[in-house]
VODRENVO-513838 format. One record per residue: residue in one letter; x, y, z of N, C-alpha, C, O, CB in turn; residue number from 1. Coordinates in steps of 0.05 Angstrom, whole numbers, m for minus. Glycine has a CB too. Example, Ala and Ser with C-alpha at 12.3 -4.5 7.8 and 13.67 -1.06 7.14 Angstrom:
REM residues 2
<r 'A' <264 m114 156> <246 m90 156> <264 m66 156> <285 m66 169> <226 m89 181> 1>,
<r 'S' <257 m45 142> <273 m21 143> <258 1 157> <268 23 161> <282 m12 114> 2>,
REM end
This chain:
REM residues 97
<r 'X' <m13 120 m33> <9 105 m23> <13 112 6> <17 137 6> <35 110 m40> 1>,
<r 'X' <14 105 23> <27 100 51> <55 95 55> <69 78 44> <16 79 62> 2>,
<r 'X' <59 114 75> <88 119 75> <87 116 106> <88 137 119> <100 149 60> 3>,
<r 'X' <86 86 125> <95 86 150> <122 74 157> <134 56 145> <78 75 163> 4>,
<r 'X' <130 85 180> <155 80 186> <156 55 205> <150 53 229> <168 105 197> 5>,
<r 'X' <166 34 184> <181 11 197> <199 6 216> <222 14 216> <190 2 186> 6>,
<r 'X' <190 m5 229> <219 m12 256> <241 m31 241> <238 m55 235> <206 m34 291> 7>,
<r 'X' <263 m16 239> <290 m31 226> <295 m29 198> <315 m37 186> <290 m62 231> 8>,
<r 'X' <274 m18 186> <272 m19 159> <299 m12 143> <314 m9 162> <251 m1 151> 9>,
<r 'X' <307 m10 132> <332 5 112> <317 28 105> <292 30 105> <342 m13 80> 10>,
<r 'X' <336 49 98> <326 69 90> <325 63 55> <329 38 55> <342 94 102> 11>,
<r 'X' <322 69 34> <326 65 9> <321 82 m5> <319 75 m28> <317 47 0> 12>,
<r 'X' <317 115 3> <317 133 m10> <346 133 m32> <344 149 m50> <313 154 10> 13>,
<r 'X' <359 124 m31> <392 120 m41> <382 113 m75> <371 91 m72> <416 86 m19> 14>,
<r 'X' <381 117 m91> <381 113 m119> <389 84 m130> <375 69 m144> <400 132 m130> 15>,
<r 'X' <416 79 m117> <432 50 m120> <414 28 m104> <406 7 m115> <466 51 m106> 16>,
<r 'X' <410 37 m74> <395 20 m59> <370 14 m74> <361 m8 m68> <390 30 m34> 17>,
<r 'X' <357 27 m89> <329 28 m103> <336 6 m131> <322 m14 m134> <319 66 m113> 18>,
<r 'X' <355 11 m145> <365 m8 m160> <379 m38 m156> <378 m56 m173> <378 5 m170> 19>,
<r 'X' <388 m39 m138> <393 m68 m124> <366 m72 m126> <358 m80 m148> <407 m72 m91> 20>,
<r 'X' <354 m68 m111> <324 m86 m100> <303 m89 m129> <288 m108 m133> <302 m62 m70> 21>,
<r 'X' <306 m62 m151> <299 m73 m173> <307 m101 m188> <295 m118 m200> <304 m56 m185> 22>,
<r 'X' <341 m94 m178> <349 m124 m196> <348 m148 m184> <361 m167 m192> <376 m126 m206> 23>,
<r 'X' <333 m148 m164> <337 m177 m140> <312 m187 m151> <308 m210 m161> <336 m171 m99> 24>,
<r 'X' <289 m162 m145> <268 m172 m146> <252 m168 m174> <229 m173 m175> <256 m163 m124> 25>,
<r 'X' <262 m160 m194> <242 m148 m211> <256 m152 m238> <240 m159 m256> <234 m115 m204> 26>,
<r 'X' <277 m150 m246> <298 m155 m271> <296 m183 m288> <297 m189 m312> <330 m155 m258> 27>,
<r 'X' <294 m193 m272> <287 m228 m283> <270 m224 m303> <277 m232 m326> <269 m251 m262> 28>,
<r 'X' <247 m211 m299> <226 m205 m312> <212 m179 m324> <189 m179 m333> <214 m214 m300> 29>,
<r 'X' <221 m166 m324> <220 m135 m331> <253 m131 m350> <255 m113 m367> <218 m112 m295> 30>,
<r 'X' <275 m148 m343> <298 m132 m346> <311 m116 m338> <301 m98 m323> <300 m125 m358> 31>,
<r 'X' <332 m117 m344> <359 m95 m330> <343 m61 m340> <334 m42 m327> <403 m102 m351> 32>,
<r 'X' <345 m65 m360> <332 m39 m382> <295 m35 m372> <282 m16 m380> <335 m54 m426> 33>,
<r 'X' <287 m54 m358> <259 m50 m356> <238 m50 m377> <216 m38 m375> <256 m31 m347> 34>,
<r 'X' <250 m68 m401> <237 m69 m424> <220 m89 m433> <209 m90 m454> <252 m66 m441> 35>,
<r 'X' <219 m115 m408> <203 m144 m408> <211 m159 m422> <199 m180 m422> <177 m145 m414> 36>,
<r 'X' <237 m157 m443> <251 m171 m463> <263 m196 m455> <278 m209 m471> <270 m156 m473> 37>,
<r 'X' <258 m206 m427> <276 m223 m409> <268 m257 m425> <257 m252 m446> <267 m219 m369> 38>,
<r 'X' <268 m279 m421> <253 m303 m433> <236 m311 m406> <221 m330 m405> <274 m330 m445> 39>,
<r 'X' <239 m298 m391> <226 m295 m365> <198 m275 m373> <176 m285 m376> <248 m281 m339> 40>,
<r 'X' <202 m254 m374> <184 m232 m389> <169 m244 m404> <145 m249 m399> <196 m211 m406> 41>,
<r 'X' <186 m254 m431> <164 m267 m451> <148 m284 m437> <124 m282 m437> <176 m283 m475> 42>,
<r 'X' <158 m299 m427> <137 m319 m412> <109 m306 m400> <86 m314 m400> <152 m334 m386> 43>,
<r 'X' <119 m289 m391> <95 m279 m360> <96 m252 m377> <107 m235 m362> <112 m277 m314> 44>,
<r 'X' <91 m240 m399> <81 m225 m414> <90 m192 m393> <75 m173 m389> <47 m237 m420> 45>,
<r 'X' <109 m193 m387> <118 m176 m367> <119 m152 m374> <133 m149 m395> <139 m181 m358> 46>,
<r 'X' <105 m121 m361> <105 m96 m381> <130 m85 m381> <149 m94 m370> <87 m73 m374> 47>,
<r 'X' <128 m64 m397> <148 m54 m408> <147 m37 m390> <125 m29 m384> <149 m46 m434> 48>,
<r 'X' <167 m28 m378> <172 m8 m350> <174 25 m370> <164 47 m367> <211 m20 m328> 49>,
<r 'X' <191 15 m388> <199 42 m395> <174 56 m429> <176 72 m447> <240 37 m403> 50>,
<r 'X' <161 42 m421> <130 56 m441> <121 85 m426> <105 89 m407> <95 30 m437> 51>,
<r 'X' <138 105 m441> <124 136 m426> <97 141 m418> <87 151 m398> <125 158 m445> 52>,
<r 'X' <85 128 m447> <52 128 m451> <41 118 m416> <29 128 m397> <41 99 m481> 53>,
<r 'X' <51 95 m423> <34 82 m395> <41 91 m375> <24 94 m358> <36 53 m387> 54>,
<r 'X' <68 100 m369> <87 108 m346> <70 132 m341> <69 136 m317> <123 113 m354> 55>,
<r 'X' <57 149 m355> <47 180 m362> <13 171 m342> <4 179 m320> <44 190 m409> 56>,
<r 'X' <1 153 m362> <m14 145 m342> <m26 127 m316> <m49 122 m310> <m21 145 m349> 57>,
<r 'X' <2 120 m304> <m10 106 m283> <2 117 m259> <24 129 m257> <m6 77 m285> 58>,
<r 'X' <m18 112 m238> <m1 133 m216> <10 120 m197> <2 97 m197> <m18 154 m201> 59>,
<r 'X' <30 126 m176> <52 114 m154> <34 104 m148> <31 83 m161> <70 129 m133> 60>,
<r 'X' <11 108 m127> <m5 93 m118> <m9 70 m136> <m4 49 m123> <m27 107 m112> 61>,
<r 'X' <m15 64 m159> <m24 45 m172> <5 22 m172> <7 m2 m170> <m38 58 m201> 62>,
<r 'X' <23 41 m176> <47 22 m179> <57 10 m150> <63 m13 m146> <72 37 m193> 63>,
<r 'X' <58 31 m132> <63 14 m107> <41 m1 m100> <46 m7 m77> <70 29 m83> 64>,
<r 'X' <15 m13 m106> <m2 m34 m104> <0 m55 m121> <m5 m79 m115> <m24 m26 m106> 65>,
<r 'X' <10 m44 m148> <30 m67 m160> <42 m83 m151> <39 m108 m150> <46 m61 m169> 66>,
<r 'X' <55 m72 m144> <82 m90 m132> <78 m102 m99> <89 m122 m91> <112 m65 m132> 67>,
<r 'X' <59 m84 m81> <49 m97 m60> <26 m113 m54> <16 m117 m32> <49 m83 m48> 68>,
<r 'X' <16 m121 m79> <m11 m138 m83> <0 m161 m108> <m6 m185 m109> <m42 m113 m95> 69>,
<r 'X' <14 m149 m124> <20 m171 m150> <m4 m154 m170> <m21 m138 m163> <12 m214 m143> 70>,
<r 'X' <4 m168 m197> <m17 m159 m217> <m18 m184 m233> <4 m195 m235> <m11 m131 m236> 71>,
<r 'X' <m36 m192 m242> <m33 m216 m264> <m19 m234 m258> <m25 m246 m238> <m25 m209 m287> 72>,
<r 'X' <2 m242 m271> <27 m270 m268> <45 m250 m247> <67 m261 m243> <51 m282 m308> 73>,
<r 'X' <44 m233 m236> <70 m212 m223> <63 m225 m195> <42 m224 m183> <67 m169 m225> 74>,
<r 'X' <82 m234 m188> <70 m229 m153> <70 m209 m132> <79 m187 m137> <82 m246 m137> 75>,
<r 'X' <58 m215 m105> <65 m191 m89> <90 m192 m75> <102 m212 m67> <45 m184 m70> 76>,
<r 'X' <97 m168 m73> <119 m171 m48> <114 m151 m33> <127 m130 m33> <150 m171 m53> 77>,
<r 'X' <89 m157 m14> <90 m142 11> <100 m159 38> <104 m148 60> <60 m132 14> 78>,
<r 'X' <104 m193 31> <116 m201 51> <152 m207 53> <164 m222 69> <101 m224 55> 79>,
<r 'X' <163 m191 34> <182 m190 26> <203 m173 23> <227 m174 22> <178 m195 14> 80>,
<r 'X' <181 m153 24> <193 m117 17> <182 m95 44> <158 m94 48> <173 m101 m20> 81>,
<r 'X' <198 m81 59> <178 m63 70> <169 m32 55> <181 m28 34> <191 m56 97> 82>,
<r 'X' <145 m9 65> <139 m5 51> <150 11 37> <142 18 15> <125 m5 55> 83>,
<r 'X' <178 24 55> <204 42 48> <216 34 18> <225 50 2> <230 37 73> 84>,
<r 'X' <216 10 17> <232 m6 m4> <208 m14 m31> <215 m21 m54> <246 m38 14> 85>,
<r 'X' <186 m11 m22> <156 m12 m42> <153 23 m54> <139 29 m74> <121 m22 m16> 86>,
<r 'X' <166 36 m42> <160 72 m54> <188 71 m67> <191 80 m90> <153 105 m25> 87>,
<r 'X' <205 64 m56> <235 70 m69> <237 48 m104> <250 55 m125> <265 54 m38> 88>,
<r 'X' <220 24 m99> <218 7 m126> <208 33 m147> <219 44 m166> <191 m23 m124> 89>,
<r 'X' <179 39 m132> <172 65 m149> <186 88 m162> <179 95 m184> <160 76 m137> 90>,
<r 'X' <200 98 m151> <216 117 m153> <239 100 m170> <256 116 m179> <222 129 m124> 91>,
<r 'X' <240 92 m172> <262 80 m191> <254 71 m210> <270 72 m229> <278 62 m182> 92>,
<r 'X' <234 61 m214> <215 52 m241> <209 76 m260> <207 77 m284> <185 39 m232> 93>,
<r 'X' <205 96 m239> <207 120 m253> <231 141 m281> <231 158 m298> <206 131 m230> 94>,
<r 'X' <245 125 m270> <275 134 m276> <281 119 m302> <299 126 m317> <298 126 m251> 95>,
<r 'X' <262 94 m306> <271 70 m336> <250 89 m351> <243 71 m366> <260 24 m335> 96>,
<r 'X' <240 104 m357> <218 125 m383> <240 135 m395> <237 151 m414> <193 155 m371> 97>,
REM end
């Protein structure tokens, strides 16, 4: 994961700030709970955020390319998100296990 510093960026180390941007961008379809239970989820077969198992094996790197490349039906948001706000998603995804 790459951690460069954006000009203007928000900071989003903030816990709450990390959860807004979960629920803007990611809740629809993952859920509030991060459990993919959404009819959005069902649709787009959305993972379960809070699966330890998987959570155990996949690494930040993999998740912040997740989310900055898209995976499957997921899209990206690297034109959307900077990359302050792409490590802070992480870090907070962390927190739904």
């Amino acid at each position: 994961m790459t951690m460069l510093a954006t000009s203007g960026a928000a900071n989003y180390s903030n816990p709450r700030s990390a959860g807004d941007l979960y629920k803007k961008y990611c809740a629809s379809c993952h859920g509030k709970d991060g459990r993919g239970k959404t009819f959005k989820g069902k649709l787009t077969r959305a993972r379960d955020l809070t699966d330890r198992a998987w959570q155990g094996d996949t690494s930040d790197e993999r998740f912040f390319n997740s989310i900055m490349n898209g995976k499957n039906k997921m899209p990206g948001f690297k034109k959307k998100l900077s990359e302050s706000e792409m490590d802070a998603l992480v870090s907070y995804v962390r927190t739904l296990k």
